[in-house]
C-alpha positions in Angstrom: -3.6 -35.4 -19.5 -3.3 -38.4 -17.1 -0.1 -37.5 -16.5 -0.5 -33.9 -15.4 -2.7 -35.3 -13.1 -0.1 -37.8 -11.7 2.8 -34.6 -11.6 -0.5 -32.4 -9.9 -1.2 -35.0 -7.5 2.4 -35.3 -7.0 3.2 -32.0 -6.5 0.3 -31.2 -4.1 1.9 -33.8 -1.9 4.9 -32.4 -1.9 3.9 -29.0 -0.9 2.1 -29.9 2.2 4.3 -32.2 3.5 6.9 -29.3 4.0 6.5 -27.4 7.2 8.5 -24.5 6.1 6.0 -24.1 3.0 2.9 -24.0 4.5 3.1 -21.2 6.8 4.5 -19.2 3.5 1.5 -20.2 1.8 -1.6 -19.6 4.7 -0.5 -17.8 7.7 2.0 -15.1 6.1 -0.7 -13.7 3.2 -3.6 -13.3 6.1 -1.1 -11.8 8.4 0.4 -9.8 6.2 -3.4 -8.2 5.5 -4.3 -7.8 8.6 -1.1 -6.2 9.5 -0.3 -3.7 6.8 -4.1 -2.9 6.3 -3.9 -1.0 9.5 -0.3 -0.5 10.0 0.3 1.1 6.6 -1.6 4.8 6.5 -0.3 8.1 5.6 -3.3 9.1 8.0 -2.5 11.3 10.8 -4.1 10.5 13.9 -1.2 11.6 16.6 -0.1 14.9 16.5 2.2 16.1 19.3 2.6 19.8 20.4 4.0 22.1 22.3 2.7 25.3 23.6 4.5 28.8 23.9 1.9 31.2 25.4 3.9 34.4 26.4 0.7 36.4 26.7 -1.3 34.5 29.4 -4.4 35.9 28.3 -8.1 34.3 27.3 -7.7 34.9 23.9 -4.0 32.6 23.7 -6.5 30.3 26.3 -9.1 29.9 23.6 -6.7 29.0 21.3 -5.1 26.6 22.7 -8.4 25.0 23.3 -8.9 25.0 19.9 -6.0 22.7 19.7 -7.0 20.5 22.3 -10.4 19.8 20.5 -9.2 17.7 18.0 -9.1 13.9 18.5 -5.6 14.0 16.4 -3.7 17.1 18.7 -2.3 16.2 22.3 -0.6 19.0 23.9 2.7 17.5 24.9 3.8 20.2 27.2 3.3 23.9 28.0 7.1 25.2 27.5 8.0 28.8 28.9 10.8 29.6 26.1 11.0 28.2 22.4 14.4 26.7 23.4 12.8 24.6 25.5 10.3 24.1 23.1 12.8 23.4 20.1 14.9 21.0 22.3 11.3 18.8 22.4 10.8 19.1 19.1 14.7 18.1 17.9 14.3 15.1 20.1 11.4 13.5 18.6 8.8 14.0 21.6 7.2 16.7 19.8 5.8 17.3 15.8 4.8 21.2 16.2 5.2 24.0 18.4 2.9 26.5 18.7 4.3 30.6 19.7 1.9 32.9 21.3 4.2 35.7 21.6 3.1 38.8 24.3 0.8 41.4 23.4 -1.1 38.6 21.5 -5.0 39.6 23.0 -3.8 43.5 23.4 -2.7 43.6 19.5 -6.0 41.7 18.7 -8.2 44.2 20.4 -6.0 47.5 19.5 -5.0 46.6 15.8 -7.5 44.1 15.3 -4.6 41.7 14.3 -2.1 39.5 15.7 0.6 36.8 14.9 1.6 33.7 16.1 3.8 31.0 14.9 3.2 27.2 13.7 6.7 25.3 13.4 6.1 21.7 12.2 8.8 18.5 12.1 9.3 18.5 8.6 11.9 15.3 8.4 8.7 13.5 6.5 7.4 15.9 3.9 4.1 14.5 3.3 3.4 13.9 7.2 4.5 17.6 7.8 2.1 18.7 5.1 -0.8 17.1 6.7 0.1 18.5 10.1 0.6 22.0 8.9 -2.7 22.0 7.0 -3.9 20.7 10.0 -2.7 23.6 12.1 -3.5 26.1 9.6 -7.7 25.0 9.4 -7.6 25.4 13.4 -5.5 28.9 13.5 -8.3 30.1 10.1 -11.4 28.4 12.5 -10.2 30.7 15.3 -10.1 33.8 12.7 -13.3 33.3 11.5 -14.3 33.5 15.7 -12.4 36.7 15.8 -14.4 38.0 13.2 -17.5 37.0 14.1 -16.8 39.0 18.1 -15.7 42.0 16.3 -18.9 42.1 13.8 -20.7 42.1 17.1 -22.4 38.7 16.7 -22.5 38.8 13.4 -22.0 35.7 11.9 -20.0 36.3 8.6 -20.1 33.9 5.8 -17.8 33.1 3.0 -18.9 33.9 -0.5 -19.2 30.6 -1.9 -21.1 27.7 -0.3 -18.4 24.9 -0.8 -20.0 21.4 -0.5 -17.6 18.5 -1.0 -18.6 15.3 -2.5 -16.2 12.2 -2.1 -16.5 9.6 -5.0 -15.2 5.9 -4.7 -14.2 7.0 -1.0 -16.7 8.7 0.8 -15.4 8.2 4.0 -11.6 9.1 2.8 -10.6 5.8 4.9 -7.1 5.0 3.9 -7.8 0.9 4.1 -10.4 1.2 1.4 -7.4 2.5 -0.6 -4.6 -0.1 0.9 -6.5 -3.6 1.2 -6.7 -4.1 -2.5 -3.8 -3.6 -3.4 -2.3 -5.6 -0.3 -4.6 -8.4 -1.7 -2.7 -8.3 -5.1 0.7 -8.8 -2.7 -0.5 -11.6 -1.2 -1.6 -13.4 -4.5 2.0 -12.3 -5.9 4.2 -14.0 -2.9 2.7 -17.3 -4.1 2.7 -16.7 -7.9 6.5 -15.2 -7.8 8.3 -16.6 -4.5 7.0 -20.0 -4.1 7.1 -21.2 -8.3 10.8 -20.3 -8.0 11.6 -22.1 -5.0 9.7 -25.1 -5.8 11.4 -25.6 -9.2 14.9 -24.7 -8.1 14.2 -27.5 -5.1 14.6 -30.2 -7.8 17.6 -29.1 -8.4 19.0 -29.3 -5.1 17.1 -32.6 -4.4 19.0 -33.8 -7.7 15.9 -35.4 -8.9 15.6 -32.7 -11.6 18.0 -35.0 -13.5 15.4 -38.1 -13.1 12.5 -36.3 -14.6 14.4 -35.0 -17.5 15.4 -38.2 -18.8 11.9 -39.2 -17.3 9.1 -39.5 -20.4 7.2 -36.2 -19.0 7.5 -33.8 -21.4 8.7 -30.4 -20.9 5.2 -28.6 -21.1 3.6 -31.4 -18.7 6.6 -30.9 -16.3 5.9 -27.0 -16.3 2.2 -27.0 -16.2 2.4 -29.9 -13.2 5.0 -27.6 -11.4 3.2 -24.4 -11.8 -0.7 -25.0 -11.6 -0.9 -25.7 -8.0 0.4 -22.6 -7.3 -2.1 -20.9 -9.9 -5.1 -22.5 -7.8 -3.2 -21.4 -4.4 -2.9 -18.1 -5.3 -6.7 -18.1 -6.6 -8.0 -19.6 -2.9 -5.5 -16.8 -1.2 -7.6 -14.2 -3.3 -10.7 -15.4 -2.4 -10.0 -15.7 1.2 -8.3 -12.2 1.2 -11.3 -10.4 -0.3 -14.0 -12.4 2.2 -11.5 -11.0 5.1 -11.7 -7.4 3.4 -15.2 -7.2 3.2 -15.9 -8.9 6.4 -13.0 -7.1 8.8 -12.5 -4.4 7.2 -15.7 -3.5 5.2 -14.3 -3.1 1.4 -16.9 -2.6 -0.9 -16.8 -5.1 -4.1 -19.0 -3.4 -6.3 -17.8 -4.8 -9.4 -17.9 -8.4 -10.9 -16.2 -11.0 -8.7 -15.4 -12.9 -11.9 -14.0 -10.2 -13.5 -11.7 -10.0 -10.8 -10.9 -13.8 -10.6 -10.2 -13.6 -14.3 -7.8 -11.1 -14.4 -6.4 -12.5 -11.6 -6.0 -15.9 -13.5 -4.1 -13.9 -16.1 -1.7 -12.0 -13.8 -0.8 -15.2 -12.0 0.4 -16.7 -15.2 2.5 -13.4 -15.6 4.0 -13.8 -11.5 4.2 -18.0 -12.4 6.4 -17.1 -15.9 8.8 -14.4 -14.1 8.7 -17.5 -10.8 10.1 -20.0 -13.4 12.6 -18.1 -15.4 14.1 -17.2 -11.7 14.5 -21.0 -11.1 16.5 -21.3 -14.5 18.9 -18.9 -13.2 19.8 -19.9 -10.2 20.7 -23.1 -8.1 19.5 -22.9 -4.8 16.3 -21.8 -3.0 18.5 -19.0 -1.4 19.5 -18.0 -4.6 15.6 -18.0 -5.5 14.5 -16.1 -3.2 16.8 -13.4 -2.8 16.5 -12.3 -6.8 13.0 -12.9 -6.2 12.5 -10.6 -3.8 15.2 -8.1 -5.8 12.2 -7.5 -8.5 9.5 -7.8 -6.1 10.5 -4.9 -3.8 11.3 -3.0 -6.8 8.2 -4.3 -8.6 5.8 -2.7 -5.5 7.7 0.2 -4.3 7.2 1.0 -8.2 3.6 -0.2 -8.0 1.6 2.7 -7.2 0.9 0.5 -4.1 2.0 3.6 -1.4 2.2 6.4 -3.7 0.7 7.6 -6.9 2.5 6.7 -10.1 1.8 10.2 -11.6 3.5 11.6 -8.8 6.9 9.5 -10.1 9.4 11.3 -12.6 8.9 10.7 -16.1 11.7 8.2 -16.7 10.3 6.3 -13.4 6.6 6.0 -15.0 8.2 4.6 -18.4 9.8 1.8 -16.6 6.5 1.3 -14.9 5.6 -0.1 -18.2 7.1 -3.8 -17.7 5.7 -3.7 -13.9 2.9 -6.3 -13.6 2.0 -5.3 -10.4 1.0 -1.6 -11.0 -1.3 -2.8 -13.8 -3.2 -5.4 -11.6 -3.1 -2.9 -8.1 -4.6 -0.4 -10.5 -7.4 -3.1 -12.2 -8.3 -4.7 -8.9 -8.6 -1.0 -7.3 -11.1 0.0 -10.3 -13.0 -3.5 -10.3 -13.2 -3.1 -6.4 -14.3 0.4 -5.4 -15.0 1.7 -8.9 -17.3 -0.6 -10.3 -15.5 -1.1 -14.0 -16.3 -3.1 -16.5 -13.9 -4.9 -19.0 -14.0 -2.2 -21.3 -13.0 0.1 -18.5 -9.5 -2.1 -17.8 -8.8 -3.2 -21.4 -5.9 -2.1 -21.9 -3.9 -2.6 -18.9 -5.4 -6.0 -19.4 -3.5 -6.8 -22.3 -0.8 -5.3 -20.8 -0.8 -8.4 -18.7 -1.5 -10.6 -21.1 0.9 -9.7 -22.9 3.5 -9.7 -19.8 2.3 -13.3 -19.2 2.7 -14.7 -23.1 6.6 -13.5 -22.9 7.1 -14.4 -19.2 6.0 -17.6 -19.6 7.6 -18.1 -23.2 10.9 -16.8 -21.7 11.0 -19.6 -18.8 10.1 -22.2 -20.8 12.6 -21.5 -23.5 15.2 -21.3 -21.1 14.5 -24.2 -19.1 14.4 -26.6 -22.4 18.2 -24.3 -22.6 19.0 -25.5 -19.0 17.9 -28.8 -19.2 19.3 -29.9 -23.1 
C-alpha cells in the first residue's frame, strides 16, 4: 500500500508540473461545456425568407405579417420574381421563400380558396423539417383567420381540445438535453486521452525500463498510473454538474451518488481502453491519434446528437461495445428522470462488464509488453 502511495504521490507531481497537461485537464473540459452547451442545438431560432407577393393586396399583407411575428422568421428581402428569389436562396442568404402568386385576395373572396407556395433549403434534412413545419403552423394559423372572417365572426373550434404535456423537459430546451451528456465527454477526455498518454510518456522518457526491473509490481504500477486520473475525472464531474445547475439550470433530481458511482465504474471502463492504447503504441502522438479514432467514433455512435433508435439496425448492434452511449443514457435518466438503480441495471452491468475486460485486456498486455 505504502508504495501506491509513493507511485500516487509521484505521479500527482508529475502531472502538474507539465504545462501542456494541465490546461487538457482544467480549462478544455469547462470550455468545452460552456461552449457546446450553447453552440450545439438542433433548435431553430434564425429563419431567413424571402417574400414573393405578386398580388399586392391586404390579405398577402396580413400574411406576411404573420411571418414577421415570430421571434425565429426575419424577412430577408421582398423579391419581385422567384428568380431573384431562388438566386438568394441558392446562395445561402436565404432558408425559404414564400410565393404569393396574383389573384391571391380575389380567389380567396370569389372561391373562398387560394394557394401559395413554401420552398425551404433542404441541404440539412432535419433543419428543413423544422422550418417547414414552421411555415406550415403560420400558413394553418392564417387559415383558421380566414375561416373565422368568412363565419362572420364566428370563432370556429377544432373538435378535440389538444393539451400537451412535456415530461422530463417541460420547457423543450435543448441544453437540458445536451449538458449531460457533454458532462459524460468531459469525464471521458481524462479517463481515455490522458491514461494513454501518461503511460506511453514512460516510454519515451525511457524510464519505463527502470520501473520494470524496479520492485513495483505490475498491479501497483497500474493502479499508481491510473488512479489519479480516476479522482480527476471524478472532480471534473463534480465541477461540471455545479456549472450545469448553476449556468445553465439542469435539474438533478436523482441521487448524486448514484451518479458518482456509476461514474466510478465507467471511468475504470475509459482508464482500461486508456491503458491498452498505451500498450500499443510508442509515442504520445501515436496515443492520441488512436485515441481519438474510437472516441469520435465512440460519441458520434453515442446517442450524444441523435437518437440511437433512429440508427440502422446493424449500427445499434455495434452500439453494444460503446461505453459511452450506456453512461450518456444513465446520467440522462439519473439527471432529468429521477431513476433509481433498478431503473439503470442493466446498462450498468453493461459497464461493468466493459470495465472487468477493459482493464483485464491492458493489464494482460502490458505484463506481454513489458516480459
Amino acid at each position: 500500500m505504502r508504495t501506491i502511495l509513493y507511485i500516487l504521490q509521484k505521479e500527482f507531481r508529475q502531472i502538474f508540473r507539465n504545462k501542456s497537461m494541465l490546461p487538457i485537464i482544467f480549462v478544455i473540459p469547462v470550455v468545452q461545456l460552456l461552449i457546446l452547451a450553447f453552440a450545439v442545438t438542433f433548435e431553430i431560432k434564425n429563419i431567413n425568407l424571402v417574400i414573393v407577393d405578386m398580388d399586392h393586396s391586404v390579405a398577402s399583407r396580413q400574411l406576411v405579417s404573420k411571418f414577421s411575428a415570430p421571434p425565429f422568421y426575419h424577412i430577408k428581402a421582398y423579391a419581385d420574381s422567384y428568380t431573384e428569389a431562388e438566386e438568394q436562396l441558392k446562395t445561402g442568404k436565404a432558408h425559404q421563400i414564400l410565393i404569393i402568386p396574383n389573384q391571391f385576395e380575389n380567389d380567396l373572396q370569389k372561391e373562398s380558396k387560394a394557394s401559395v407556395q413554401l420552398i425551404t433549403n433542404a441541404i440539412d434534412g432535419s433543419a428543413a423539417a423544422i422550418m417547414n413545419a414552421y411555415g406550415n403552423s403560420i400558413i394553418l394559423d392564417y387559415n383558421k383567420d380566414i375561416l373565422v372572417d368568412l363565419s362572420g365572426g364566428m370563432d370556429i373550434k377544432p373538435p378535440f381540445d389538444i393539451r400537451y404535456s412535456y415530461w422530463f423537459n417541460p420547457e423543450l430546451d435543448y441544453k437540458t438535453y445536451m449538458v449531460p451528456g457533454i458532462l459524460v465527454l468531459l469525464v471521458t477526455i481524462i479517463g481515455m486521452f490522458l491514461s494513454s498518454m501518461n503511460v506511453v510518456r514512460e516510454k519515451e522518457m525511457g524510464t519505463i525500463e527502470q520501473i520494470n526491473v524496479s520492485p513495483v509490481k505490475k498491479y501497483q504500477f497500474v493502479i499508481g498510473k491510473l488512479l489519479p486520473f480516476w479522482f480527476i475525472a471524478l472532480f471534473e464531474l463534480a465541477f461540471g454538474l455545479t456549472l450545469a445547475r448553476i449556468v445553465f439550470d439542469i435539474p438533478i433530481l436523482g441521487s448524486l451518488w448514484l451518479i458518482f458511482g456509476v461514474a466510478s465504474v465507467y471511468l475504470l471502463a475509459t482508464l482500461g481502453i486508456g491503458l491498452l492504447i498505451s500498450t500499443l503504441v510508442n509515442t504520445q502522438q501515436q496515443a492520441m491519434f488512436l485515441a481519438w479514432f474510437f472516441a469520435v467514433v465512440f460519441i458520434m455512435m453515442s446517442g450524444l446528437f441523435t437518437p440511437v433508435d433512429s440508427m440502422p439496425e446493424w449500427a445499434q448492434n455495434i452500439n453494444i461495445i460503446n461505453p459511452i452511449a450506456y453512461f450518456i443514457r444513465i446520467i440522462r435518466m439519473i439527471m432529468l428522470k429521477g431513476s433509481q438503480f433498478q431503473d439503470i441495471l442493466k446498462p450498468f452491468m453493461a459497464i461493468a462488464i466493459y470495465a472487468v475486460c477493459s482493464l483485464t485486456l491492458a493489464v494482460w498486455r502490458y505484463r506481454k509488453v513489458a516480459s
